[in-house]
MIKE-18463 format. One line per 2 residues: number of its first residue (from 1); their letters; for each residue x, y, z of N, C-alpha, C. Coordinates in Angstrom, 1 decimal, decimal comma, padded with zeros to 4 digits. Example, Ala and Ser with C-alpha at 12.3 -4.5 7.8 and 13.67 -1.06 7.14 Angstrom:
REM MIKE-18463
1	as	013,2 -005,7 007,8 012,3 -004,5 007,8 013,2 -003,3 007,8 | 012,8 -002,2 007,1 013,7 -001,1 007,1 012,9 000,0 007,9
//
This chain:
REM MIKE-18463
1	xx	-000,9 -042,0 027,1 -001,5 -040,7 027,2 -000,7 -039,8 028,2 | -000,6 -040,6 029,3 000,4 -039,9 030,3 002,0 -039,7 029,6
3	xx	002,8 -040,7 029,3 004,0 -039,9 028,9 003,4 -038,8 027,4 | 002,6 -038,7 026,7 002,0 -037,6 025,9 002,3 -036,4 026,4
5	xx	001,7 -036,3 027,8 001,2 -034,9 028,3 002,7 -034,4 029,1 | 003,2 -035,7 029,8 004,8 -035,7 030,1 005,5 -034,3 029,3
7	xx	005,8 -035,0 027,5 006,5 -034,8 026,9 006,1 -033,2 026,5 | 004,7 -033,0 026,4 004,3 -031,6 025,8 005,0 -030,8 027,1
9	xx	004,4 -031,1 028,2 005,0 -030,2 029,7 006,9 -030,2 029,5 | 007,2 -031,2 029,1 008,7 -031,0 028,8 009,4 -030,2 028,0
11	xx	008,4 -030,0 027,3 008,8 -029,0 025,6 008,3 -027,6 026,1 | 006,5 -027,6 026,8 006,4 -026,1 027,2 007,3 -025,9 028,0
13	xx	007,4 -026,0 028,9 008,8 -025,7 030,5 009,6 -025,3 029,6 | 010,7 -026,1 028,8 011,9 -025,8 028,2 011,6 -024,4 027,8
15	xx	010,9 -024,5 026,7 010,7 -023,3 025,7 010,5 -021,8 026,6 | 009,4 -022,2 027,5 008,9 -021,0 028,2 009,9 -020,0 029,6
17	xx	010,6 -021,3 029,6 011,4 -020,7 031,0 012,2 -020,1 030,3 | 013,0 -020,5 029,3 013,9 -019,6 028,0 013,4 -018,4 028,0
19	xx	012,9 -018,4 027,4 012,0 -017,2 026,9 012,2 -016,6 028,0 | 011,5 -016,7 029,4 011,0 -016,2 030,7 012,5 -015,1 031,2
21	xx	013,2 -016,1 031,0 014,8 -015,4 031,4 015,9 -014,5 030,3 | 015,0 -014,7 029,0 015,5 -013,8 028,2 015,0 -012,4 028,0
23	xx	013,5 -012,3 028,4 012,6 -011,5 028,5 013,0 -010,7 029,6 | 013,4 -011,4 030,6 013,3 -011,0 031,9 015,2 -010,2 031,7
25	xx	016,0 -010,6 031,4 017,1 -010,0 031,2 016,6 -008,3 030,7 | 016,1 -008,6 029,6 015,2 -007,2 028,5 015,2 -006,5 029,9
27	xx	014,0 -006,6 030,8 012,9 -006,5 031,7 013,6 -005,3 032,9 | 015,0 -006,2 033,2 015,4 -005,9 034,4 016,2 -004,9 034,2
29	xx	017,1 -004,7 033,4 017,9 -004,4 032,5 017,5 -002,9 032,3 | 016,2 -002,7 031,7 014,7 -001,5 031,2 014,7 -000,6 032,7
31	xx	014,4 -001,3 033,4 014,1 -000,9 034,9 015,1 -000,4 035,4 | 016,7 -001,0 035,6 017,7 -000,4 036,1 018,1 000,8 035,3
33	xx	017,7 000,9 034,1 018,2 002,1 033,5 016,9 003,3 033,4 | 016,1 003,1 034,2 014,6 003,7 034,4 013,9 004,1 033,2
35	xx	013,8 002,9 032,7 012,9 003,1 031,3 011,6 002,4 031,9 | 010,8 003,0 031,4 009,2 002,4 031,7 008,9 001,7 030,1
37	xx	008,6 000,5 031,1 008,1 -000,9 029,9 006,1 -001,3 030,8 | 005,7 -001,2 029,4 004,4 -001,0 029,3 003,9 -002,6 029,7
39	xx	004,7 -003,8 028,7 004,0 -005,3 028,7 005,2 -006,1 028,9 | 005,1 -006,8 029,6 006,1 -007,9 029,9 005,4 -009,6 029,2
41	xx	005,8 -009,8 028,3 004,6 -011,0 027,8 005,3 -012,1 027,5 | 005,1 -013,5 028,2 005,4 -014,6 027,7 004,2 -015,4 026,7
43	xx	005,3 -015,7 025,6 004,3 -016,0 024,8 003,2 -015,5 023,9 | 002,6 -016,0 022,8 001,9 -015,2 021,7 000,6 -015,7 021,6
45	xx	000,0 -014,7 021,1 -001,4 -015,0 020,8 -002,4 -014,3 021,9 | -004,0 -015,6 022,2 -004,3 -014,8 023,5 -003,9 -015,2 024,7
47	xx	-004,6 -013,8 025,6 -004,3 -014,0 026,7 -004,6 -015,3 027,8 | -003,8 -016,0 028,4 -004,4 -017,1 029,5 -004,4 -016,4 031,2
49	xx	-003,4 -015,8 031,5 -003,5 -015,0 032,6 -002,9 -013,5 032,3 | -003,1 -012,7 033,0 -002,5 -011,1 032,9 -002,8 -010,2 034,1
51	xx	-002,0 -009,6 034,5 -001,6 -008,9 035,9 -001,1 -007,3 035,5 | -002,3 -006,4 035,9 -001,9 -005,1 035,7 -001,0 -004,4 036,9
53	xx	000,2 -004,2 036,6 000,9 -003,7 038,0 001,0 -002,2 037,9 | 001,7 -001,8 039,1 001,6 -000,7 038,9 001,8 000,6 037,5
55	xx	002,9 000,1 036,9 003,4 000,7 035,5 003,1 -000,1 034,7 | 003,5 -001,7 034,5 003,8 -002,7 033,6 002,0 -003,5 033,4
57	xx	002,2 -004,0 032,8 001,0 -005,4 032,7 001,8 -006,6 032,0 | 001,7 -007,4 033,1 002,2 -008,8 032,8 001,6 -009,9 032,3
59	xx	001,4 -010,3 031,2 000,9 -011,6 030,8 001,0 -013,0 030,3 | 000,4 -014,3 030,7 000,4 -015,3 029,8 000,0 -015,6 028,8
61	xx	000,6 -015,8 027,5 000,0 -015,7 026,3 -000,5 -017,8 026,1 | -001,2 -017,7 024,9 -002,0 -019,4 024,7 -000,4 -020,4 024,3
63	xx	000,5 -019,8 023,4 001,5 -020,1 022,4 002,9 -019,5 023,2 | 003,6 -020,8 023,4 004,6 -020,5 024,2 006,1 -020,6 023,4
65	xx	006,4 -020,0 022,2 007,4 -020,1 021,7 007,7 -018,4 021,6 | 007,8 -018,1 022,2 008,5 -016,3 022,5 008,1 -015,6 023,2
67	xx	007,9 -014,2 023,1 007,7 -013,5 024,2 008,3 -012,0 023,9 | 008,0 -010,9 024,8 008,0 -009,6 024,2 008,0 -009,1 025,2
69	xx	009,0 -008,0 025,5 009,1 -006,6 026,5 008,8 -005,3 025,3 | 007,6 -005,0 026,1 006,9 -003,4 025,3 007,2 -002,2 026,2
71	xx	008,3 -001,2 025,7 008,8 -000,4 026,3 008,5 001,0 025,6 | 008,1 001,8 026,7 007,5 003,4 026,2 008,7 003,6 025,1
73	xx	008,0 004,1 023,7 008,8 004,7 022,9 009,7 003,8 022,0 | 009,6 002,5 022,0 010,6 001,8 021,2 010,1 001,5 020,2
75	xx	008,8 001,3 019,8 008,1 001,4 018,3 007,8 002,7 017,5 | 007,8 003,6 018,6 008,0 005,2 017,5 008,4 006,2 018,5
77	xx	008,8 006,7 018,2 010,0 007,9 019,3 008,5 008,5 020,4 | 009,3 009,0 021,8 007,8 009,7 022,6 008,6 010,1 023,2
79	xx	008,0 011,5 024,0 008,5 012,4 024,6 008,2 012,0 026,3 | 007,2 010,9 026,4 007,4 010,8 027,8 008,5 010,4 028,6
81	xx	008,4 010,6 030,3 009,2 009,9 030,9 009,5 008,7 030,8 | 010,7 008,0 030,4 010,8 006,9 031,1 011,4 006,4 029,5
83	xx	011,1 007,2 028,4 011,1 006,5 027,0 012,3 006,0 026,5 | 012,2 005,2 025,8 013,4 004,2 025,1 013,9 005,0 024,4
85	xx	013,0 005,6 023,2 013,7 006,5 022,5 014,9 007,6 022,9 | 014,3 008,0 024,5 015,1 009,9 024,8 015,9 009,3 025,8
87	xx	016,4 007,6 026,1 017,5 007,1 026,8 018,7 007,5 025,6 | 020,3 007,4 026,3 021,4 007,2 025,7 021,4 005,8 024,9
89	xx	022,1 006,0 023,6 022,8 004,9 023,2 022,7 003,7 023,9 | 023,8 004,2 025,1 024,8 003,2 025,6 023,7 002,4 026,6
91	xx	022,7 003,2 026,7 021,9 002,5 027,7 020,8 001,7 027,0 | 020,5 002,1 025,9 019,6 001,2 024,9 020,3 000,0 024,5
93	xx	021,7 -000,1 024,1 022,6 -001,3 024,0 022,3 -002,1 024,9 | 022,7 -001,8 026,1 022,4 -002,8 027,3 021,1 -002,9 027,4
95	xx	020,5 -002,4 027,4 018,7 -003,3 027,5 018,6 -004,1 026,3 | 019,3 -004,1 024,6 019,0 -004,9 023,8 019,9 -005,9 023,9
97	xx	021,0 -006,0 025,0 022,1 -007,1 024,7 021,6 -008,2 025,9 | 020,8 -007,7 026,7 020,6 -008,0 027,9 020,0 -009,9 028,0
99	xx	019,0 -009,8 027,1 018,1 -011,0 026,7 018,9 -011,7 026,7 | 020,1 -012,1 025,2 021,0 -012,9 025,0 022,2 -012,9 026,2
101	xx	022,6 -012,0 026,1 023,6 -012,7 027,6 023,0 -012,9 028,7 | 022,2 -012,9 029,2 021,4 -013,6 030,4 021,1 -015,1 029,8
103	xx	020,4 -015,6 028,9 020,3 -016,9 028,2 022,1 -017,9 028,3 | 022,8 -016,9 027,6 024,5 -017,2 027,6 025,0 -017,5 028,9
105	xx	024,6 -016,8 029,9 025,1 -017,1 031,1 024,6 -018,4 031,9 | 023,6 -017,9 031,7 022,7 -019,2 032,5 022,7 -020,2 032,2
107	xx	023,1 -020,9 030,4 023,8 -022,1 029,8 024,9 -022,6 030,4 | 025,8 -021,2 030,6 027,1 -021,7 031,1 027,2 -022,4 032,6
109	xx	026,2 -021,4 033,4 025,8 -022,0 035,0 025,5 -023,3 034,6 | 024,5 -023,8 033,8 023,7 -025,1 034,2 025,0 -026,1 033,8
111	xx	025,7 -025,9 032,8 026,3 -027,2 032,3 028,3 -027,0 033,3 | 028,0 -025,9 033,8 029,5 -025,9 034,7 028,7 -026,9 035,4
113	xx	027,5 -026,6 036,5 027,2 -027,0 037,8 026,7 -028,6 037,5 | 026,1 -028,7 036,0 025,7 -030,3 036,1 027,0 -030,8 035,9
115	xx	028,4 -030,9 034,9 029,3 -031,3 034,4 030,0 -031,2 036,1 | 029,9 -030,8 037,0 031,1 -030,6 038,4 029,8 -031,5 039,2
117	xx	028,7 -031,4 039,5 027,8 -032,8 040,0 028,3 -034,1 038,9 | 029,0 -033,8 038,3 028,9 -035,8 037,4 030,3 -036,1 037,8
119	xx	031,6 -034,9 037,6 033,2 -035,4 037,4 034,2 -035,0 038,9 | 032,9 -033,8 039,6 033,7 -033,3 040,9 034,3 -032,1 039,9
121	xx	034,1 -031,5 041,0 034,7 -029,2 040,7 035,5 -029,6 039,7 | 037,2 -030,3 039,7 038,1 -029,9 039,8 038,4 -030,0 038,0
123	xx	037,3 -031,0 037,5 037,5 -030,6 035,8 036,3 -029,8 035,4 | 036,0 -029,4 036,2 034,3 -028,8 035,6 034,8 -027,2 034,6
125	xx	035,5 -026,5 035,2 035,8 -025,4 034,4 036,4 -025,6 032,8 | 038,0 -026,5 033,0 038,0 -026,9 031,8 036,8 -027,8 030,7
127	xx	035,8 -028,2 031,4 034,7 -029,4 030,6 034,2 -028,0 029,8 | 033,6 -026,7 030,8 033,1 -026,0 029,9 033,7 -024,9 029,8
129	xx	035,0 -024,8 029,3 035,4 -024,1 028,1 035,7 -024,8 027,1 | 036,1 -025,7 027,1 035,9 -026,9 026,2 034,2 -027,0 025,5
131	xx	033,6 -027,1 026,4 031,4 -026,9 025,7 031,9 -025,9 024,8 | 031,9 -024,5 025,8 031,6 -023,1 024,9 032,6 -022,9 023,6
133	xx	033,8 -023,8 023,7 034,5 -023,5 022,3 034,2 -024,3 021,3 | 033,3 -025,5 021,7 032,8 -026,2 020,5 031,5 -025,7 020,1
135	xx	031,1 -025,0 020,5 029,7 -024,4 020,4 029,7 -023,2 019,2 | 031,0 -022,4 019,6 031,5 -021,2 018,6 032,1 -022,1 017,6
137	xx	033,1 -023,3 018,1 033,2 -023,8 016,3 032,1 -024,2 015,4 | 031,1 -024,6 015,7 030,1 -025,3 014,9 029,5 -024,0 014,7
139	xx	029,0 -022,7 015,1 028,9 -020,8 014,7 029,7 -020,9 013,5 | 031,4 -021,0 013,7 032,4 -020,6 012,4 032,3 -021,8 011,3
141	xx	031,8 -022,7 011,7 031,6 -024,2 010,7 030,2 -023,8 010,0 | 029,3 -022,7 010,5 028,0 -022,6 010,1 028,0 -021,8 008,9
143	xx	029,0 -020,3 009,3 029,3 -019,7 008,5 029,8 -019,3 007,2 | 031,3 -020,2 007,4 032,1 -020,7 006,6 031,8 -022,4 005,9
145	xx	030,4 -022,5 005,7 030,0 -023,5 004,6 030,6 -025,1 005,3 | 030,6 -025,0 006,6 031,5 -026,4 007,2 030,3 -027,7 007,7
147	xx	028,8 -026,6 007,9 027,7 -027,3 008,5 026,8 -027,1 007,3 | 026,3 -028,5 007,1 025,3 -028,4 005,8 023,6 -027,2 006,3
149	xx	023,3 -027,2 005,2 021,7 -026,4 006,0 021,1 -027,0 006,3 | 021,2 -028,7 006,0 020,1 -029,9 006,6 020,5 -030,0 007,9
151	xx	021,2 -029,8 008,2 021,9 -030,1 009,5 021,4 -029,3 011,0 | 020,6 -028,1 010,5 020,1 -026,7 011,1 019,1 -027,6 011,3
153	xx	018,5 -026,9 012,7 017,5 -027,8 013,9 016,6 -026,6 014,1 | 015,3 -026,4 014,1 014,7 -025,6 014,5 013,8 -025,8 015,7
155	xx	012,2 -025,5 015,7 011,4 -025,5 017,2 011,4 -026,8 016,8 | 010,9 -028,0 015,9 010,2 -029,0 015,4 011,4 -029,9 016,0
157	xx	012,7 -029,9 015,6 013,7 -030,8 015,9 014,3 -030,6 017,3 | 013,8 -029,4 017,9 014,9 -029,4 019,5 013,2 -030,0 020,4
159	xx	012,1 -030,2 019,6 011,0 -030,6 020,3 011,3 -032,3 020,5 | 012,0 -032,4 019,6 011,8 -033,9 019,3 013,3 -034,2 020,3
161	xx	014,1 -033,6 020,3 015,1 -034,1 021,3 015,4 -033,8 022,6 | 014,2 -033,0 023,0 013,5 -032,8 024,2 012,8 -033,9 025,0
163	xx	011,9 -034,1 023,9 010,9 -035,4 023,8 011,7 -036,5 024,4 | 012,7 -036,6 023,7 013,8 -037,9 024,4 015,0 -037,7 024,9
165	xx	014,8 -036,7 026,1 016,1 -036,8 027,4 015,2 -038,0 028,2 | 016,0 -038,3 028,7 016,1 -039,3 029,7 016,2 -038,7 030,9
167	xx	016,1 -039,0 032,3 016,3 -038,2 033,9 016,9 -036,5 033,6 | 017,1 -036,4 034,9 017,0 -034,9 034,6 018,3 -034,4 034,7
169	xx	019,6 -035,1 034,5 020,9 -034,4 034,4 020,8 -034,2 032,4 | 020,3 -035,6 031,3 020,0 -035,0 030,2 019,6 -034,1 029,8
171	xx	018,3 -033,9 030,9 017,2 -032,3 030,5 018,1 -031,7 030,8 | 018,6 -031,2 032,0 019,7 -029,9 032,1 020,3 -029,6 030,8
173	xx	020,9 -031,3 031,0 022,0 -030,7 029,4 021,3 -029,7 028,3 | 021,0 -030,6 028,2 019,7 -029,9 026,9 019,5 -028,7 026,7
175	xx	018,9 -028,1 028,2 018,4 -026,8 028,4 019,7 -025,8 028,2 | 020,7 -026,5 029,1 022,0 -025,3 028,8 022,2 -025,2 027,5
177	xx	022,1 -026,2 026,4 022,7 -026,0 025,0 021,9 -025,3 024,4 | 020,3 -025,3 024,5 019,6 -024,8 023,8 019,5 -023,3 024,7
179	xx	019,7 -022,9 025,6 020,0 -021,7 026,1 021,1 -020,9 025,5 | 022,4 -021,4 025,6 023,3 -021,1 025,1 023,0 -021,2 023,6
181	xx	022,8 -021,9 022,5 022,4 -021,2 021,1 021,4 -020,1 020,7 | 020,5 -019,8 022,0 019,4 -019,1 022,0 020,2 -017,6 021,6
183	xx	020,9 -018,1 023,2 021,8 -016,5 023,3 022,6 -015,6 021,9 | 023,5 -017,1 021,8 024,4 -016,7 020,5 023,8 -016,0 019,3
185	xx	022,8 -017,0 018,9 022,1 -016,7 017,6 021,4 -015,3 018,2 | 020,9 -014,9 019,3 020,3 -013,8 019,2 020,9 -012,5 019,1
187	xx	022,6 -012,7 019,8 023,5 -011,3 019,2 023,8 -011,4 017,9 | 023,5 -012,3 017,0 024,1 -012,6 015,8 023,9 -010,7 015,0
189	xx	024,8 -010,2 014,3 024,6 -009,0 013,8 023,6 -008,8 012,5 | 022,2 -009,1 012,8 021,4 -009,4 011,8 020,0 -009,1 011,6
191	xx	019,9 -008,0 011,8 018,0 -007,3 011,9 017,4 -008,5 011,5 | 016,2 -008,9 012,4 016,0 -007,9 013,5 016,0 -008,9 015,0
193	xx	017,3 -009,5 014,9 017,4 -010,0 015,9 018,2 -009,2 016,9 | 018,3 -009,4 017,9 018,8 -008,2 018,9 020,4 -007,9 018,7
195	xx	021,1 -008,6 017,7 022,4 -008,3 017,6 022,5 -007,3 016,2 | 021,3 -006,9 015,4 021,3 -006,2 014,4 020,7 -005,6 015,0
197	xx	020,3 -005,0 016,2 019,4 -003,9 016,9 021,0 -003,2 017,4 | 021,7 -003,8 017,9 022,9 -003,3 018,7 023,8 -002,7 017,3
199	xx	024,2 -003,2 016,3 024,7 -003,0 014,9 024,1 -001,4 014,7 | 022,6 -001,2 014,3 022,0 000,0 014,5 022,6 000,9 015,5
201	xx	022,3 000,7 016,6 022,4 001,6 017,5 024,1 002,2 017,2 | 025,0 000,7 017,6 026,0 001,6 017,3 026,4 002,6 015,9
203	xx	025,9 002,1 015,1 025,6 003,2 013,9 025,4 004,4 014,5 | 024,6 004,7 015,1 023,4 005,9 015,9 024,8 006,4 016,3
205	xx	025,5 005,8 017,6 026,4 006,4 018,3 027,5 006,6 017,3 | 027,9 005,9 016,6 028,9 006,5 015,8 028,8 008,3 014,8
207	xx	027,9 008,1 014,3 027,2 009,2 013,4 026,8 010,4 014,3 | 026,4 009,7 015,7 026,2 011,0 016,7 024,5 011,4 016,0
209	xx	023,5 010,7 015,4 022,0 010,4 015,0 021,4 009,4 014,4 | 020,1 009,0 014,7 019,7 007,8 014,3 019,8 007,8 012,9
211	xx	020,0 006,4 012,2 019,4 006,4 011,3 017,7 006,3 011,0 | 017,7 007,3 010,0 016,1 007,7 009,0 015,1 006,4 009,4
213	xx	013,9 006,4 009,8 013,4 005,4 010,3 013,0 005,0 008,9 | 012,4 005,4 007,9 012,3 004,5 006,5 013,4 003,7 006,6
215	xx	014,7 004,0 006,6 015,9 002,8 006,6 016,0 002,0 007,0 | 015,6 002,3 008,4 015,7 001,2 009,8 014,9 000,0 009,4
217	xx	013,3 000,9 009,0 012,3 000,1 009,0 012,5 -000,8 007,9 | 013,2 -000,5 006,6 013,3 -001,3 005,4 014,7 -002,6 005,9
219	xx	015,7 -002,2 006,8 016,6 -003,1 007,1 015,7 -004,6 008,1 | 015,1 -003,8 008,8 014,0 -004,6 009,9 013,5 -005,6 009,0
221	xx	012,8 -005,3 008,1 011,6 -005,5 007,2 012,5 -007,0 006,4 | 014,1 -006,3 005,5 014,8 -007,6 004,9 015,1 -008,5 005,9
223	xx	015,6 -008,3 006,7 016,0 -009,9 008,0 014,7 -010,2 008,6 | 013,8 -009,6 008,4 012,6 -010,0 009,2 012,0 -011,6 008,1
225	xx	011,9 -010,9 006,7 011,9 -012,1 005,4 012,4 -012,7 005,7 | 014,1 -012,8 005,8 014,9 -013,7 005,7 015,0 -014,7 006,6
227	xx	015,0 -014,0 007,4 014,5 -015,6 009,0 012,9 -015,9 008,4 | 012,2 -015,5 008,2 011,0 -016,2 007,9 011,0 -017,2 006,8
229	xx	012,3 -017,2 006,0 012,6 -017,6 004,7 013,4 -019,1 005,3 | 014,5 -018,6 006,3 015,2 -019,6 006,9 014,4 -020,6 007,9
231	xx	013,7 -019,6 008,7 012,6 -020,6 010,0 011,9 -021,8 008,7 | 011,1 -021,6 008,0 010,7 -022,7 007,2 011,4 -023,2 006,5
233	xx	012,7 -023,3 006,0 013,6 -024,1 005,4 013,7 -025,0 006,5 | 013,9 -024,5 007,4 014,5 -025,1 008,7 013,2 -026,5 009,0
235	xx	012,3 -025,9 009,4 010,9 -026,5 009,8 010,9 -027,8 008,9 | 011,0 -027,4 007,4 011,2 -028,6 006,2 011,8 -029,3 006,6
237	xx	013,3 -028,8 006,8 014,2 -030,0 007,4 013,8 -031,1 008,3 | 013,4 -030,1 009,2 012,9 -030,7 010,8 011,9 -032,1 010,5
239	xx	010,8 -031,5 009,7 010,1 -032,6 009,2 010,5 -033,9 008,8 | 011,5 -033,2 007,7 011,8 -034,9 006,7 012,5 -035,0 007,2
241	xx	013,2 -035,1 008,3 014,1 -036,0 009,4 013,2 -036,5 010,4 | 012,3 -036,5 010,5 010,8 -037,2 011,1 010,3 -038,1 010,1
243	x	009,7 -037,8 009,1 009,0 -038,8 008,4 010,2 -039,4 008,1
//
């Protein structure tokens, strides 16, 4: 029962501190470009704890696999201060790139600093450029038909090899890899993940006006299916590699 509760606390932590620092990238990001963000939320569903601050309201949600920064104006244009919509381009880019390279970075921190604690500094740089280029080949192995679809790991499969790290230089590892794929996959150029939010925008900037929100919304709408199409292909997999 005890290693049970172990393993769930090993999977929430992982999941949630992810999240926590991808969110929080969003978060910081919003703030330095003085946009006012309404909710800062880890996790889905209801509420477990929640903190009204001065602008923002911060909460813990029941369901710890995501999370959401709600910013004045980013679900329909507003005229107030502070709005996402009446910011520049260039400054909406950087709050939507922000999540994923903060996750990207902070992979790279954990496995330079654990990889230089196991071999000493002096190979740690080469160890991870060496990580991060195998990481993009198995991206261009993904794309280019090189990685089967059975092969794709979702929440069900990185739970289960969470479940079995061993001491805490494994967890590290772990965390940096699954940080760093977080990152990757989330610039990926593909509504509506934050790298088809940046795709948009630069559209916006290029044309010098947004695209027609019917459009947007219908582009949103197809990749929103399509990952929901892929998340449960994925989950399938996940499974019958369990049973």
């Amino acid at each position: 029962m005890i290693g049970f509760l172990i393993n769930i606390l090993k999977i929430i932590f992982l999941l949630g501190f992810l999240v926590f620092i991808h969110e929080g990238g969003h978060f910081i990001v919003a703030k330095l470009c003085k946009i006012k963000v309404n909710n800062f939320s880890i996790g889905f569903g209801p509420e477990i704890l929640k903190k009204q601050g001065k602008e923002t309201k911060y909460s813990l949600r029941l369901i710890p696999l995501g999370g959401f920064v709600s910013m004045e104006g980013e679900e329909e244009p507003s005229e107030n201060e502070g709005s996402f919509s009446k910011a520049s381009v260039w400054k909406r880019i950087l709050i939507v790139l922000a999540g994923g390279i903060v996750n990207i970075l902070f992979g790279i921190i954990v496995y330079y600093f654990l990889v230089a604690h196991i071999v000493g500094f002096k190979n740690a740089l080469s160890n991870t450029v060496n990580f991060l280029a195998s990481i993009f080949d198995n991206l261009k192995q993904l794309f280019s038909g090189g990685i089967d679809k059975d092969q794709l790991m979702g929440i069900v499969g990185i739970s289960k090899v969470v479940v079995k790290t061993t001491g805490i230089e494994n967890y590290l590892y772990i965390l940096s890899l699954i940080s760093l794929s977080l990152g990757i996959t989330n610039l990926l150029p593909f509504p509506p993940l934050d790298g088809g939010k940046v795709v948009i925008l630069l559209i916006e900037a290029i044309r010098r006006k947004p695209l027609s929100e019917k459009l947007e919304i219908s582009l949103q709408m197809i990749g929103f299916y399509a990952l929901i199409g892929l998340s449960i292909l994925v989950m399938y997999n996940d499974i019958n590699r369990i049973i």
